[in-house]
Gaussian input, Z-matrix of N, CA and C with variables (Angstrom, degrees):
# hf/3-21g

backbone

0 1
 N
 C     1     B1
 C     2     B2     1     A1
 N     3     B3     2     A2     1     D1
 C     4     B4     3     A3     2     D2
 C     5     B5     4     A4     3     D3
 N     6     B6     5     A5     4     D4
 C     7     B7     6     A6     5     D5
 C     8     B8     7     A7     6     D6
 N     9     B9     8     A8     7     D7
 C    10    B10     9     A9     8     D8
 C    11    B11    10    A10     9     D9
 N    12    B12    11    A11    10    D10
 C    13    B13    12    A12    11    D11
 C    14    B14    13    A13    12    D12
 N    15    B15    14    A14    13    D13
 C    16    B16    15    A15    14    D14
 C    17    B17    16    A16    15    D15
 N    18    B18    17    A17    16    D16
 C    19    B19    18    A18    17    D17
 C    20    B20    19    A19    18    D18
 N    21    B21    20    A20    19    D19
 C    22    B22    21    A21    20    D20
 C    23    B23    22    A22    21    D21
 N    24    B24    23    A23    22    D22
 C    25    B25    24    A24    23    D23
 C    26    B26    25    A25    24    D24
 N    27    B27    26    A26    25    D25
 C    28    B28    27    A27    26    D26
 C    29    B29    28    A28    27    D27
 N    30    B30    29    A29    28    D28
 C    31    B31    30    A30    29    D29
 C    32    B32    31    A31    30    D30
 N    33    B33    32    A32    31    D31
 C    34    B34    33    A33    32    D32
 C    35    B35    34    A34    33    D33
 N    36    B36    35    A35    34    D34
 C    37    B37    36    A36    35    D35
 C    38    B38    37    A37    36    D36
 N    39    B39    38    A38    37    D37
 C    40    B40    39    A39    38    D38
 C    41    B41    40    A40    39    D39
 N    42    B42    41    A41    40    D40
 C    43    B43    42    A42    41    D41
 C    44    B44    43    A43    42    D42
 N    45    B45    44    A44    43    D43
 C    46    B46    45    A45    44    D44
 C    47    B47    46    A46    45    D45
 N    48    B48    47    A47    46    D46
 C    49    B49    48    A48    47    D47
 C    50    B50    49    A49    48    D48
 N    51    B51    50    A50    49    D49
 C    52    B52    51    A51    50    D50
 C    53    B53    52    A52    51    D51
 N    54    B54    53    A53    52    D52
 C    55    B55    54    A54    53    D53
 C    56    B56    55    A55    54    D54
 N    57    B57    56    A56    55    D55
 C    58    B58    57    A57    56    D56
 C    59    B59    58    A58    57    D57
 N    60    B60    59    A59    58    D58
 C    61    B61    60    A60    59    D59
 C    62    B62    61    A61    60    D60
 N    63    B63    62    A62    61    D61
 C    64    B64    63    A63    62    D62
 C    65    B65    64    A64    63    D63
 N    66    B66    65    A65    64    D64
 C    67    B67    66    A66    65    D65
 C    68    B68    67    A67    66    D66
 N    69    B69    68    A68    67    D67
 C    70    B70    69    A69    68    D68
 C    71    B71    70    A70    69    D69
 N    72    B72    71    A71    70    D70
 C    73    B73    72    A72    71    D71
 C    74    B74    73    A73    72    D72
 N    75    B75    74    A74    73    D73
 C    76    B76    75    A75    74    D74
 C    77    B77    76    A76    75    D75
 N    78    B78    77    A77    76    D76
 C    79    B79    78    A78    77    D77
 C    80    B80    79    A79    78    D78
 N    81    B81    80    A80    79    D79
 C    82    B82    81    A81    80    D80
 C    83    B83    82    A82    81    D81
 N    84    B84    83    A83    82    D82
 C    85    B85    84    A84    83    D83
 C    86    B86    85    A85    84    D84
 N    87    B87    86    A86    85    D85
 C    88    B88    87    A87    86    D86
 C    89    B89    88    A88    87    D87
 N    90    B90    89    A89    88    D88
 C    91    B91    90    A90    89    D89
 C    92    B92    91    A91    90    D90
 N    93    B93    92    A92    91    D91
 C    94    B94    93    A93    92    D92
 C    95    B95    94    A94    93    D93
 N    96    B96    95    A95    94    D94
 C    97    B97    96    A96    95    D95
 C    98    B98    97    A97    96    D96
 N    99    B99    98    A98    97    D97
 C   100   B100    99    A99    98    D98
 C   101   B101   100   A100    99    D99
 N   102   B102   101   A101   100   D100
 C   103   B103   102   A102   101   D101
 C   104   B104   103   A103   102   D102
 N   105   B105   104   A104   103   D103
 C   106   B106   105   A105   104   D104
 C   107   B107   106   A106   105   D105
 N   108   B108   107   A107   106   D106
 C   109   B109   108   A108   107   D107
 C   110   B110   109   A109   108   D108
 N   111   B111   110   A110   109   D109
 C   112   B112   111   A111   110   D110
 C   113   B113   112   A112   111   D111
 N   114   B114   113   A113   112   D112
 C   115   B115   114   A114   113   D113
 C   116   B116   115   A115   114   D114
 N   117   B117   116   A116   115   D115
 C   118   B118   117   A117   116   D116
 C   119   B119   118   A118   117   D117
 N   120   B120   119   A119   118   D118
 C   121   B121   120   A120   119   D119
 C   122   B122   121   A121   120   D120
 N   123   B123   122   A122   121   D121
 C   124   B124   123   A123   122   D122
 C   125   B125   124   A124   123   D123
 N   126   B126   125   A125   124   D124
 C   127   B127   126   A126   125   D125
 C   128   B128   127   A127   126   D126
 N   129   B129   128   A128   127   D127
 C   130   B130   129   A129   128   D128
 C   131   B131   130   A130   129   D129
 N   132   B132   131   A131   130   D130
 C   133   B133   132   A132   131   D131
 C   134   B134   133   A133   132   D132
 N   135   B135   134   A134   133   D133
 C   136   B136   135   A135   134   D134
 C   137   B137   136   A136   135   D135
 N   138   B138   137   A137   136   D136
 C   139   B139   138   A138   137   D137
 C   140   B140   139   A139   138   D138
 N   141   B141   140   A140   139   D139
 C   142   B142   141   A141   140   D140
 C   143   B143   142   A142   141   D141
 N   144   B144   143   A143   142   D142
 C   145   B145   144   A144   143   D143
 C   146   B146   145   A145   144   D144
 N   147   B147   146   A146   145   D145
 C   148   B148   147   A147   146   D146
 C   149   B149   148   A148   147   D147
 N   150   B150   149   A149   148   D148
 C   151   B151   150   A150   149   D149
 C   152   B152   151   A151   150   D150
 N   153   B153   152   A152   151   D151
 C   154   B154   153   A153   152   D152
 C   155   B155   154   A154   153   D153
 N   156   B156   155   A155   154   D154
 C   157   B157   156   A156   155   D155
 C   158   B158   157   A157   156   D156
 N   159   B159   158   A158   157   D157
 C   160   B160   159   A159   158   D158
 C   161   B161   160   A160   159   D159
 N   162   B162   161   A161   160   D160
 C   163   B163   162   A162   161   D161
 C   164   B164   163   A163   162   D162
 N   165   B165   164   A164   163   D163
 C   166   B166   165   A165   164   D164
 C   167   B167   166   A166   165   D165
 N   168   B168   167   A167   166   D166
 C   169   B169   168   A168   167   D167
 C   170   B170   169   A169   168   D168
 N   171   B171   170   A170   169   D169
 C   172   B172   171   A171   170   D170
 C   173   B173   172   A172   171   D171
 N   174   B174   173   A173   172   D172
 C   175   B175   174   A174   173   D173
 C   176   B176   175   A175   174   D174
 N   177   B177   176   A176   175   D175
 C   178   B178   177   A177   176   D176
 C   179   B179   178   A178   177   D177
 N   180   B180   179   A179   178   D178
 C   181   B181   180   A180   179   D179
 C   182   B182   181   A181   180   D180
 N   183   B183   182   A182   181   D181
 C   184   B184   183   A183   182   D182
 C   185   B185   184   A184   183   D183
 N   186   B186   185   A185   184   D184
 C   187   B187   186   A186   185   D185
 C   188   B188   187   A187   186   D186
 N   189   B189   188   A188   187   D187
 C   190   B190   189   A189   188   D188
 C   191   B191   190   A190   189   D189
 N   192   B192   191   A191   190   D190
 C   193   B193   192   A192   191   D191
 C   194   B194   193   A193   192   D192
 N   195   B195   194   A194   193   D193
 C   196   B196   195   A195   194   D194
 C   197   B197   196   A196   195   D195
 N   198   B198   197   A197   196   D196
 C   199   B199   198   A198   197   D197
 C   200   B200   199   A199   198   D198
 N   201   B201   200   A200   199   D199
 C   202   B202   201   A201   200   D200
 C   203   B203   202   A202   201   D201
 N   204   B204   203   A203   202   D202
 C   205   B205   204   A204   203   D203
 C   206   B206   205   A205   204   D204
 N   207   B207   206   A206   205   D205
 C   208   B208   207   A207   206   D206
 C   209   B209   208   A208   207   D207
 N   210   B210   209   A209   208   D208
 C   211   B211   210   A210   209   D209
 C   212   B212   211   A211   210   D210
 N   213   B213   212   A212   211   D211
 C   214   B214   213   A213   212   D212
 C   215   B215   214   A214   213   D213
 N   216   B216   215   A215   214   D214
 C   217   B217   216   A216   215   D215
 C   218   B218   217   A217   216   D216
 N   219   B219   218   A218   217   D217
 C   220   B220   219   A219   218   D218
 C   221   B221   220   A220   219   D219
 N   222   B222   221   A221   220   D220
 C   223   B223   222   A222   221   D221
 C   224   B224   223   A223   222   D222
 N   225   B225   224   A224   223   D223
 C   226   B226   225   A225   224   D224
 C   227   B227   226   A226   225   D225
 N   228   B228   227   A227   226   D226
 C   229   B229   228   A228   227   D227
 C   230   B230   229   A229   228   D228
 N   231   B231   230   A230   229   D229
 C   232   B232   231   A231   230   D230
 C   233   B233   232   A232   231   D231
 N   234   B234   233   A233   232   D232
 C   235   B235   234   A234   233   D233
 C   236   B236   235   A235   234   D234
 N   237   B237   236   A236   235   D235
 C   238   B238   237   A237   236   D236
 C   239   B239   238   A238   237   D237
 N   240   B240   239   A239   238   D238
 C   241   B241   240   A240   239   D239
 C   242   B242   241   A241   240   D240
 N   243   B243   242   A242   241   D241
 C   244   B244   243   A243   242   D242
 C   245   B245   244   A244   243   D243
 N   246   B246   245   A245   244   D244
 C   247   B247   246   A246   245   D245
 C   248   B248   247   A247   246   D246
 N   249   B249   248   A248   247   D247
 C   250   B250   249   A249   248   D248
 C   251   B251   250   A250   249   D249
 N   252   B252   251   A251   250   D250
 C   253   B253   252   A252   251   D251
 C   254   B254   253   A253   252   D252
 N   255   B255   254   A254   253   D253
 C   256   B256   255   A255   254   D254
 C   257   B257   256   A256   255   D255
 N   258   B258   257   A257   256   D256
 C   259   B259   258   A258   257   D257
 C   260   B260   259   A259   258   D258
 N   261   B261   260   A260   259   D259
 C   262   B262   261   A261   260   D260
 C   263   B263   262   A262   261   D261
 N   264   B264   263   A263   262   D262
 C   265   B265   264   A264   263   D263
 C   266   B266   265   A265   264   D264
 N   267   B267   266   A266   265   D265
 C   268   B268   267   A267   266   D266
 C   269   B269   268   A268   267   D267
 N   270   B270   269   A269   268   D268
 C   271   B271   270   A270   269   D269
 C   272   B272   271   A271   270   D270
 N   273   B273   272   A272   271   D271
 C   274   B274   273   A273   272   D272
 C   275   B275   274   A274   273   D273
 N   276   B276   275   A275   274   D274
 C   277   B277   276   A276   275   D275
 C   278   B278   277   A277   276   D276
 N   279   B279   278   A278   277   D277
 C   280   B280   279   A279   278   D278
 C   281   B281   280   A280   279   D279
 N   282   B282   281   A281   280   D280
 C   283   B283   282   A282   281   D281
 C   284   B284   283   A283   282   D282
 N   285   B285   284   A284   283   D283
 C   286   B286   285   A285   284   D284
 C   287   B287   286   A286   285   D285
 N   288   B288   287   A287   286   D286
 C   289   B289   288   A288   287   D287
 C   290   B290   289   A289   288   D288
 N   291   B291   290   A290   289   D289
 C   292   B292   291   A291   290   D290
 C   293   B293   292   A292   291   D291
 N   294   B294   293   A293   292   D292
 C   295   B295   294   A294   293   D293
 C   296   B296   295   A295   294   D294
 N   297   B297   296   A296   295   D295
 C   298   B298   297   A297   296   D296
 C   299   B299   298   A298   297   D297
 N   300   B300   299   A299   298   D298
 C   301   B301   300   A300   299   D299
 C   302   B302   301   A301   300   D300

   B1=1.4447
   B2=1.5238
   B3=1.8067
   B4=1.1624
   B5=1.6797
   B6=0.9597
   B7=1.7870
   B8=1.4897
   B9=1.4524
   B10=1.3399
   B11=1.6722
   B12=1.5050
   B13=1.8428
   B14=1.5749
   B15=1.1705
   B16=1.6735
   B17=1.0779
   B18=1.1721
   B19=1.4609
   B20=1.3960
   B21=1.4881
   B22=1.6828
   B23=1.4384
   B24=1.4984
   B25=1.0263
   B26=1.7358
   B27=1.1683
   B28=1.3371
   B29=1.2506
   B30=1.2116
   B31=1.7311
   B32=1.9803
   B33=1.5644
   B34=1.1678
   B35=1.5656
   B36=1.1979
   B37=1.2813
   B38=1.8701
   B39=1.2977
   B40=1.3737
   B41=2.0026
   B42=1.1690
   B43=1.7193
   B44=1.2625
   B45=1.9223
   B46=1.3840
   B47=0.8111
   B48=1.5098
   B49=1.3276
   B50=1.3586
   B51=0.9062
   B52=1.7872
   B53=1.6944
   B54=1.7253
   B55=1.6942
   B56=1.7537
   B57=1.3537
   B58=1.5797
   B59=1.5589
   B60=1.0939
   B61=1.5966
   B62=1.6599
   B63=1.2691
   B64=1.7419
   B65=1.5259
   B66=0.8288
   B67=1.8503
   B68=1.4300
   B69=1.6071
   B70=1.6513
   B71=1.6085
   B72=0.5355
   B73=2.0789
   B74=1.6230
   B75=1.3350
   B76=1.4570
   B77=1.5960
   B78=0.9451
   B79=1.8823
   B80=1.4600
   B81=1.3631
   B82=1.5335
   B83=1.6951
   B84=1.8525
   B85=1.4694
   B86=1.1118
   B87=1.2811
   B88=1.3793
   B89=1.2859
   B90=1.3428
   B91=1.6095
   B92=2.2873
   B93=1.7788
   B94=1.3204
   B95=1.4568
   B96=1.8864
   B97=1.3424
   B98=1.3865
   B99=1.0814
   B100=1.6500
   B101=1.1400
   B102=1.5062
   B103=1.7694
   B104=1.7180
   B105=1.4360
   B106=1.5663
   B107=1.5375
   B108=1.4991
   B109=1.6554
   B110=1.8693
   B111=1.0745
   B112=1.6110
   B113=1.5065
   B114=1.5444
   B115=1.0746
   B116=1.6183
   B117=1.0750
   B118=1.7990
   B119=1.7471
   B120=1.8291
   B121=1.4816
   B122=1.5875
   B123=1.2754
   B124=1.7717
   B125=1.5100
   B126=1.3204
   B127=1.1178
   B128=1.3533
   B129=1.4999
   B130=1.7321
   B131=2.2912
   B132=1.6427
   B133=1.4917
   B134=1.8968
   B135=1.7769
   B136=1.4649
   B137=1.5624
   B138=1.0985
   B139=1.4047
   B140=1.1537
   B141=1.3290
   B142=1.2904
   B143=1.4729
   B144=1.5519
   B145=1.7986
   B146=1.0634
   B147=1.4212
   B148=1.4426
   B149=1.4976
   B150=1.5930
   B151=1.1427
   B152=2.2455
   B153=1.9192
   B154=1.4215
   B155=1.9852
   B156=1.1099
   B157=1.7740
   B158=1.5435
   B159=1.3493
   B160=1.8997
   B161=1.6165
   B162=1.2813
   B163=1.2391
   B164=1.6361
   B165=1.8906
   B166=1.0859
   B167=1.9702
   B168=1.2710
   B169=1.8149
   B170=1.6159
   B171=1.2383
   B172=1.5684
   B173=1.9285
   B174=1.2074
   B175=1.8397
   B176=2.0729
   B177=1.2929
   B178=1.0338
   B179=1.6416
   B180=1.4644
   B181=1.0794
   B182=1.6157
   B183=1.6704
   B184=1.3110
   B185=1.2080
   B186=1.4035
   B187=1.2693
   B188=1.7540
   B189=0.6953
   B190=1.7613
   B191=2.3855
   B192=1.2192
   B193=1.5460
   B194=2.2656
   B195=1.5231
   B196=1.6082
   B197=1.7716
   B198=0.9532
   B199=1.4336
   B200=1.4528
   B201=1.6563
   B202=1.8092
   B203=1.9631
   B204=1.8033
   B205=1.6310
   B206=1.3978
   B207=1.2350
   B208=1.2884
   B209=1.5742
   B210=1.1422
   B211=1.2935
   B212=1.6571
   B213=1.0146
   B214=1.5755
   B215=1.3455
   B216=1.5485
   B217=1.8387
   B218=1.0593
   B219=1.6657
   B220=1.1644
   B221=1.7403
   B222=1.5611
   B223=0.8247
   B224=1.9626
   B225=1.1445
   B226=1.0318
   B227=1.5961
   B228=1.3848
   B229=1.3951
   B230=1.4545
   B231=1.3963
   B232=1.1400
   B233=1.7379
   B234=1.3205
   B235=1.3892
   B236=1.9322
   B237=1.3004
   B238=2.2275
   B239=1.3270
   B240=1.4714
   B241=0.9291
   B242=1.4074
   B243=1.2938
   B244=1.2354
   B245=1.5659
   B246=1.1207
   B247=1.8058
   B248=1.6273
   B249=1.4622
   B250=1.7641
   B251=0.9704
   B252=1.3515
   B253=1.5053
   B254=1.8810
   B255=1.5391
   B256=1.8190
   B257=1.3983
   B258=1.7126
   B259=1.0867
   B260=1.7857
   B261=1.6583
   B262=1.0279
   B263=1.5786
   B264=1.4793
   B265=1.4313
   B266=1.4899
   B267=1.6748
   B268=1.4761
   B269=1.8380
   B270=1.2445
   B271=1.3241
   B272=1.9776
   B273=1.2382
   B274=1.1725
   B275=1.8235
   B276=1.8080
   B277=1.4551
   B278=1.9121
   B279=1.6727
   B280=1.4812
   B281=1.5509
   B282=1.5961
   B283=1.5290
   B284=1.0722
   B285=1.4802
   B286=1.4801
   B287=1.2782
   B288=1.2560
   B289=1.7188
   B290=1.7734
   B291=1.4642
   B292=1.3259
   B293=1.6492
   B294=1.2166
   B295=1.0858
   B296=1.6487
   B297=1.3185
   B298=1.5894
   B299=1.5685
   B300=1.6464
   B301=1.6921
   B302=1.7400
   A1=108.97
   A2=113.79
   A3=110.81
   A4=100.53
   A5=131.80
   A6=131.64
   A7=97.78
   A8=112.47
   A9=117.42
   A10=98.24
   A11=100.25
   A12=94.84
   A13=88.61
   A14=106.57
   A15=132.10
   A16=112.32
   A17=132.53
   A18=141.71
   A19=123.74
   A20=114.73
   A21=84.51
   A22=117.32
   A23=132.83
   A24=138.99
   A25=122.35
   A26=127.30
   A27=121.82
   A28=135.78
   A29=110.73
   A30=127.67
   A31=96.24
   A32=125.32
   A33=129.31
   A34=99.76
   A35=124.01
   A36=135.71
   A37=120.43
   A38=100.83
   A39=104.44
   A40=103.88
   A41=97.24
   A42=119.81
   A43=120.71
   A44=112.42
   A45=100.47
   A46=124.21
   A47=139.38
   A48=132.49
   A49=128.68
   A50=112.00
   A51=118.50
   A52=110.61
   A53=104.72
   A54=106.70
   A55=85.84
   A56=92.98
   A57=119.68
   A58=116.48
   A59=142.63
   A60=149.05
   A61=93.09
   A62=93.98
   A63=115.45
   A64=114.91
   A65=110.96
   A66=114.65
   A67=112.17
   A68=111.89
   A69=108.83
   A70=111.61
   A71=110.01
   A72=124.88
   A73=106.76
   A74=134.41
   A75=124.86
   A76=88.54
   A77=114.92
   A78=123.55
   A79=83.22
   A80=145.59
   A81=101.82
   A82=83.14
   A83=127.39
   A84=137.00
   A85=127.43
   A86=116.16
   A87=114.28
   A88=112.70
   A89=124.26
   A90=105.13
   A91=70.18
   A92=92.55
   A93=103.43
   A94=100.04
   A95=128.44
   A96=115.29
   A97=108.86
   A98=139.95
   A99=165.06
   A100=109.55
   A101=133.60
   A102=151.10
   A103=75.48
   A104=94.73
   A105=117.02
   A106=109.41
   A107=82.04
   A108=105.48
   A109=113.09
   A110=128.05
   A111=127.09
   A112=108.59
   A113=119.22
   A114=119.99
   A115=96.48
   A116=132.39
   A117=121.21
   A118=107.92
   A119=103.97
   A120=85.76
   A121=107.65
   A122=110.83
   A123=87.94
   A124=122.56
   A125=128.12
   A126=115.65
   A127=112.14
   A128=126.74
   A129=102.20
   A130=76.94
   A131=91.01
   A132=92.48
   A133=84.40
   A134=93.59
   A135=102.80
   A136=123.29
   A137=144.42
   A138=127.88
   A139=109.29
   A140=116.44
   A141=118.63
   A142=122.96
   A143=93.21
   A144=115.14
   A145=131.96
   A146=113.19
   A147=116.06
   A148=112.72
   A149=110.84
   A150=158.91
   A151=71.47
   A152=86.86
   A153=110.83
   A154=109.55
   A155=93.23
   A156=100.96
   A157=101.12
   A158=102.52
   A159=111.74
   A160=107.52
   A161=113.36
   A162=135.12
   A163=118.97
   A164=93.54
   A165=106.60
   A166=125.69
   A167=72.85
   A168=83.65
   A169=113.68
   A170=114.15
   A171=108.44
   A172=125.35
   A173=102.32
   A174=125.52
   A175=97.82
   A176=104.87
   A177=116.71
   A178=144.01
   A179=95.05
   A180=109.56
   A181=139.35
   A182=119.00
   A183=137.12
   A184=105.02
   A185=100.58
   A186=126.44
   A187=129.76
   A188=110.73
   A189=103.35
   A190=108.28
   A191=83.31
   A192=90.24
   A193=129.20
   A194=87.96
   A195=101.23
   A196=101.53
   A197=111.03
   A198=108.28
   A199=114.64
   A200=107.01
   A201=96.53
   A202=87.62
   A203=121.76
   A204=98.80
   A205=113.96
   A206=124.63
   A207=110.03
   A208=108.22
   A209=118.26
   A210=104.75
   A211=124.21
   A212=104.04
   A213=116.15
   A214=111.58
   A215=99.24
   A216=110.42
   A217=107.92
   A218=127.70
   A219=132.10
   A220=93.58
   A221=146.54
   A222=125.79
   A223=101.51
   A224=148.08
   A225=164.07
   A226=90.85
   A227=130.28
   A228=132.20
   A229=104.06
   A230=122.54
   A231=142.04
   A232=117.19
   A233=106.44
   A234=118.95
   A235=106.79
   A236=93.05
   A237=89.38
   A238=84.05
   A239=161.59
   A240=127.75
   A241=126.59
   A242=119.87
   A243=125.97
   A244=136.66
   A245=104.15
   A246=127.56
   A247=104.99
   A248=96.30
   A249=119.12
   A250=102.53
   A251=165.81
   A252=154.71
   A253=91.82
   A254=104.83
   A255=91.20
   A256=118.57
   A257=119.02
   A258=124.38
   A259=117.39
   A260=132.08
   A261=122.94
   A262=106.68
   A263=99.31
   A264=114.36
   A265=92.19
   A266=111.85
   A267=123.46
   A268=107.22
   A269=105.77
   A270=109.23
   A271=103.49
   A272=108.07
   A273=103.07
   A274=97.56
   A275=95.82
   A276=95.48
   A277=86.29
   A278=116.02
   A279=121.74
   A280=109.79
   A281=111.31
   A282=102.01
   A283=134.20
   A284=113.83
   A285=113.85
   A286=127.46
   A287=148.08
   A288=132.63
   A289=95.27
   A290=107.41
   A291=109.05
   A292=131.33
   A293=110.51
   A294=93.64
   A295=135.12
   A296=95.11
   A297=120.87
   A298=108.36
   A299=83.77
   A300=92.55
   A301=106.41
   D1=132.95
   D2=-167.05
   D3=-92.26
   D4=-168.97
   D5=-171.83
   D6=-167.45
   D7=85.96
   D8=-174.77
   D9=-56.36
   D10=177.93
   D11=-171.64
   D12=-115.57
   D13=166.26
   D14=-177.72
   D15=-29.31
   D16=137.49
   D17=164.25
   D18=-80.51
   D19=102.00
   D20=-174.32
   D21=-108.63
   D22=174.97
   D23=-173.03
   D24=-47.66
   D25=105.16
   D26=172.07
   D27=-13.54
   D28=-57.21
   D29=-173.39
   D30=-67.23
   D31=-34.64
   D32=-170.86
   D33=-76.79
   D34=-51.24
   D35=-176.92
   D36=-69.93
   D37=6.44
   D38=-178.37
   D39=-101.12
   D40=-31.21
   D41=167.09
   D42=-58.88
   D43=-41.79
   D44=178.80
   D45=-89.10
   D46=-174.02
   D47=128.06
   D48=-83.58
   D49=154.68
   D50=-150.10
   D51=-81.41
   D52=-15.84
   D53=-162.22
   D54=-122.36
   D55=126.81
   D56=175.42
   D57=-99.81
   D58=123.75
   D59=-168.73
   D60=-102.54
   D61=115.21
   D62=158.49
   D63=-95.52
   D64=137.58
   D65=171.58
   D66=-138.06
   D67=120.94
   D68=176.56
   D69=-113.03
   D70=142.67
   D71=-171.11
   D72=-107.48
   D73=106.38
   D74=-165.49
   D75=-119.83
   D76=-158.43
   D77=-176.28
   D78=-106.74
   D79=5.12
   D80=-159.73
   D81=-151.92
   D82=-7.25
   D83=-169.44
   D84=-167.07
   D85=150.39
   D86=176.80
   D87=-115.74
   D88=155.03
   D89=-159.26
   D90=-154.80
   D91=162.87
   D92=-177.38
   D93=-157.84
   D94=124.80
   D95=161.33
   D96=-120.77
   D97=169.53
   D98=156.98
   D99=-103.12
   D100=117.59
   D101=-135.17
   D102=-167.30
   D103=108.68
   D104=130.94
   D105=-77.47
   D106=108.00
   D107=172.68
   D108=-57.41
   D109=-39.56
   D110=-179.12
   D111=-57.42
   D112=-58.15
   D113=-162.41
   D114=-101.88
   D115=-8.37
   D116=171.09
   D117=80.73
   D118=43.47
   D119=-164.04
   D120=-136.23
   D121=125.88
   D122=-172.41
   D123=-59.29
   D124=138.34
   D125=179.78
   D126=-131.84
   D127=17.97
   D128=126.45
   D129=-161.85
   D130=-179.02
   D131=-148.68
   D132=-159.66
   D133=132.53
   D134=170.67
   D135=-127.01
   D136=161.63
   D137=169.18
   D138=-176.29
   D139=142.84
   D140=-159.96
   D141=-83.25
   D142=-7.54
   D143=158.68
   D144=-50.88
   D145=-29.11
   D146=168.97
   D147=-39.07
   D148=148.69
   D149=-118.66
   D150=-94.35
   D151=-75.37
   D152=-157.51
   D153=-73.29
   D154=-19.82
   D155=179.74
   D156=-80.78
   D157=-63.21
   D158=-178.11
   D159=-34.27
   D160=-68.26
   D161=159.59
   D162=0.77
   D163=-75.43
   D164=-171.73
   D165=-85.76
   D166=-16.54
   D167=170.18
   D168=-91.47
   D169=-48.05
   D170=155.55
   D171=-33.25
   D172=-45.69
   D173=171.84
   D174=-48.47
   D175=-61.76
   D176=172.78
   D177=-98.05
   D178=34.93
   D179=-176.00
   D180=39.87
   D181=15.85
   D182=143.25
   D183=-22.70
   D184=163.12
   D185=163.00
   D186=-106.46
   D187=140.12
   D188=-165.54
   D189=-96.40
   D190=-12.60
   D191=-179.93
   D192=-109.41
   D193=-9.60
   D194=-162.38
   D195=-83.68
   D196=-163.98
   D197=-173.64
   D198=-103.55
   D199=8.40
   D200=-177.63
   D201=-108.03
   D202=-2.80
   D203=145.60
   D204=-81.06
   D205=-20.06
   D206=-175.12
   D207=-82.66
   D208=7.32
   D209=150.69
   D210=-103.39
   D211=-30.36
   D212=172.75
   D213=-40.02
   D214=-47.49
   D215=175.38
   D216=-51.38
   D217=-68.96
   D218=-149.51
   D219=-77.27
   D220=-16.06
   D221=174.98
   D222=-76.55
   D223=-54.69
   D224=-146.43
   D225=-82.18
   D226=-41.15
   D227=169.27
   D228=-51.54
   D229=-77.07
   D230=166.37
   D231=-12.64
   D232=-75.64
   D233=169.77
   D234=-44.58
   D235=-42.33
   D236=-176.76
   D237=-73.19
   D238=-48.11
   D239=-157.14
   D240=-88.52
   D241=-15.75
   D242=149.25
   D243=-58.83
   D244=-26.92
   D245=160.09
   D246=-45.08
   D247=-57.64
   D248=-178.16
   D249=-82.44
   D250=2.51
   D251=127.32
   D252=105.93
   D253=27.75
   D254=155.63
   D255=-110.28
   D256=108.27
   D257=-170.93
   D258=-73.58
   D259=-12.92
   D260=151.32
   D261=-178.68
   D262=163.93
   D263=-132.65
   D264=-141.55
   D265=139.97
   D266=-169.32
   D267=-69.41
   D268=163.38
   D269=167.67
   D270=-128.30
   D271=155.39
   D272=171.15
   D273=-153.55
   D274=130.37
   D275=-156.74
   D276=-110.96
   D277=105.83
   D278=154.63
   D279=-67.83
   D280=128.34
   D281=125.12
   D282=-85.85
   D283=147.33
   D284=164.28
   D285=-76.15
   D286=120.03
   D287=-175.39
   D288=-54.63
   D289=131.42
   D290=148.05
   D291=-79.77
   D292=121.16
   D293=174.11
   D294=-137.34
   D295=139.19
   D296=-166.03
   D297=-91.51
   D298=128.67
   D299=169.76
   D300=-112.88

């Protein structure tokens, strides 16, 4: 059973943009999706896991976790989303509480 996601108010939804940018940071990858927020659906997706990127940065001794893949992603993200005709896409920046014991 599917569980469509929330409906929100029209007048709010005319303000946003509909595609939200996730970014996850692991010790070992960088990974990136674009989620149309209405329908709950990724609509384009990067990671440095790939098969053919891993591959090729391994060949050349890259790094798969530092911030010049995390840009590589977001350029290669970028490019899929232009393929798909979405010219730009929300950001939403969480902190996490740190916390100290």
């Amino acid at each position: 059973m599917v569980i469509p996601p929330p409906v929100k108010a029209q007048r709010i939804t005319n303000f946003l943009k509909p595609y939200l940018l996730k970014m996850h940071f692991s010790n070992k990858f960088v990974s990136a999706q674009v989620i149309h927020v209405p329908t709950a659906t990724v609509a384009a997706a990067a990671t440095s896991q790939e098969k053919l990127l891993r591959e090729a940065w391994t060949q050349t001794q890259q790094s798969t976790r530092d911030v010049s893949a995390a840009a590589k992603i977001g350029k290669i993200l970028g490019e899929r989303l232009l393929v798909n005709d979405i010219p730009a896409v929300s950001v939403v920046y969480k902190k996490k509480p740190k916390i100290s014991w």
